[in-house]
N, C-alpha and C positions, 0 to 999 in steps of 0.2 A: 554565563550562567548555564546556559545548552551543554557547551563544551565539559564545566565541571561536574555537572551530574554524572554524563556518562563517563567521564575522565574517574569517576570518584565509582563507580559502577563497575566497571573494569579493571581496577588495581585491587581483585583480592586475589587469595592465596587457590581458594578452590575454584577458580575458575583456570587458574594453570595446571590446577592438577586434573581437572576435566578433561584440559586442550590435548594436555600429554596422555593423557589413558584412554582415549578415544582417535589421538592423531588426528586431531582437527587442524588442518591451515587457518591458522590466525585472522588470516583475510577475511573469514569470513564473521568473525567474533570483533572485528575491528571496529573502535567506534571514532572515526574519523570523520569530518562533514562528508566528503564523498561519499562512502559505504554506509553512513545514516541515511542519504539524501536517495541513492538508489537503492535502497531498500524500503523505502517508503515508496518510493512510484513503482518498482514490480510488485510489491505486495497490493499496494490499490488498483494497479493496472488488473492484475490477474483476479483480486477482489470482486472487481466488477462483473466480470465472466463467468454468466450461468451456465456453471458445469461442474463435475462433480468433483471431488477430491483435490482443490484447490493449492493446498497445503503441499501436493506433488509435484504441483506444475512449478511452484517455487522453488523447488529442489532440483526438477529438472533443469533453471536455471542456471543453476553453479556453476557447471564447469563453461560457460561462456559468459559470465560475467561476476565481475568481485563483489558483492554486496555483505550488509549483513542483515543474514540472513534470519536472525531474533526477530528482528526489527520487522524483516519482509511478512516474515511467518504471522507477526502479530497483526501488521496491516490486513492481512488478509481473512482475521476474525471478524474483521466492522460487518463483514458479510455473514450475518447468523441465522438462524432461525426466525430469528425476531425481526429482525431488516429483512431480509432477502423479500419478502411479499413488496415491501415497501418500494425499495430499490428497483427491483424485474418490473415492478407498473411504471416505476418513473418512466424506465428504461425505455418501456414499451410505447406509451404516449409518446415520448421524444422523438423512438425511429419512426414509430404512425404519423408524427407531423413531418417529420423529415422526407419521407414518401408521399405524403399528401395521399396516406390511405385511412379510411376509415375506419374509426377505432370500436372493437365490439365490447359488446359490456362484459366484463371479465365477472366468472364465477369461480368459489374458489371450492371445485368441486376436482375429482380426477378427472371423471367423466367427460367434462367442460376441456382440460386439457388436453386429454386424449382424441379429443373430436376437432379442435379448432388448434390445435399445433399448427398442423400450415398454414396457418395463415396470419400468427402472430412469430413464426417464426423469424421471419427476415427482419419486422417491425424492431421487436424483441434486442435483435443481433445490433441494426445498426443504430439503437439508444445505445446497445451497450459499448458499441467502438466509440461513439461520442464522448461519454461518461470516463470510460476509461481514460481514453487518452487525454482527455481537459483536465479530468481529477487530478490524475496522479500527475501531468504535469506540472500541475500549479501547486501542486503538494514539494515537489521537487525544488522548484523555486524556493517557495516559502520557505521550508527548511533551510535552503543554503542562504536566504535571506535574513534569517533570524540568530544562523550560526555563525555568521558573518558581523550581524550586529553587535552579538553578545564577545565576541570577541574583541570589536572594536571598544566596547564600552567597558571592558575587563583592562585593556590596556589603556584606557584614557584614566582609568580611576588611579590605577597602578601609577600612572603618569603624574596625576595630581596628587598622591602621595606624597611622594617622591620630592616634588617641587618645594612641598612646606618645610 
């Protein structure tokens, strides 16, 4: 079911005349479990990292690894306007327990962050290694879990067809 959305996503006409008028390497338009699956953990991995212009750093991926990059790009939206408070405090609490430092009561003023950056910075950093890398790992799994399944249950049905 995984497999035939994108399968069904990617066999149209404008998206080759896209690939050709722009000289895109296909690899990266690929929607195979692989380049699904790693494009969801660098889009959530880099998602998670408070910094600016996220959307680059997924680009600057490319040329060391094959992903697609649709996919990456999108993951990397969950991190918006609207989450990001959300997320950065998770963040923040988790590296604060993980250091066993004490956590100040956040204001969500500039001032507040211009004054106490050092001291939420590291906090801050190491929720975000956490996060990152558990997320988008289990994200990664999961996907090659699901596309895995659906595949096997595409060819079991096909199978039981078949048999009557």
């Amino acid at each position: 079911m995984v497999r035939k959305f994108f399968k069904k996503k990617s066999s149209g006409g404008k998206l080759d005349q896209f690939i050709e008028k722009y000289n895109i390497p296909r690899a990266y338009l690929s929607t195979n479990r692989k380049n699904i699956s790693k494009g969801v953990f660098i889009g959530l991995f880099i998602g998670f990292i408070p910094m600016p212009m996220q959307m680059l750093a997924v680009v600057a991926m490319m040329p060391f690894v094959k992903f697609n990059v649709p996919i990456a790009i999108s993951m990397v939206w969950l991190s918006n306007p609207f989450t990001m408070p959300a997320m950065y405090y998770m963040e923040y609490l988790t590296g604060s327990f993980f250091l066993g430092t004490e956590v100040a009561p956040v204001e969500m003023t500039m001032q507040w962050f211009s004054d106490n950056l050092k001291n939420i910075f590291i906090p801050l950093y190491v929720g975000t290694l956490f996060y990152s890398v558990t997320v988008s790992t289990a994200m990664y799994f999961l996907i090659n879990f699901l596309w895995q399944r659906s595949v096997h249950k595409e060819r079991n049905s096909a199978n039981d067809e078949g048999e009557e």
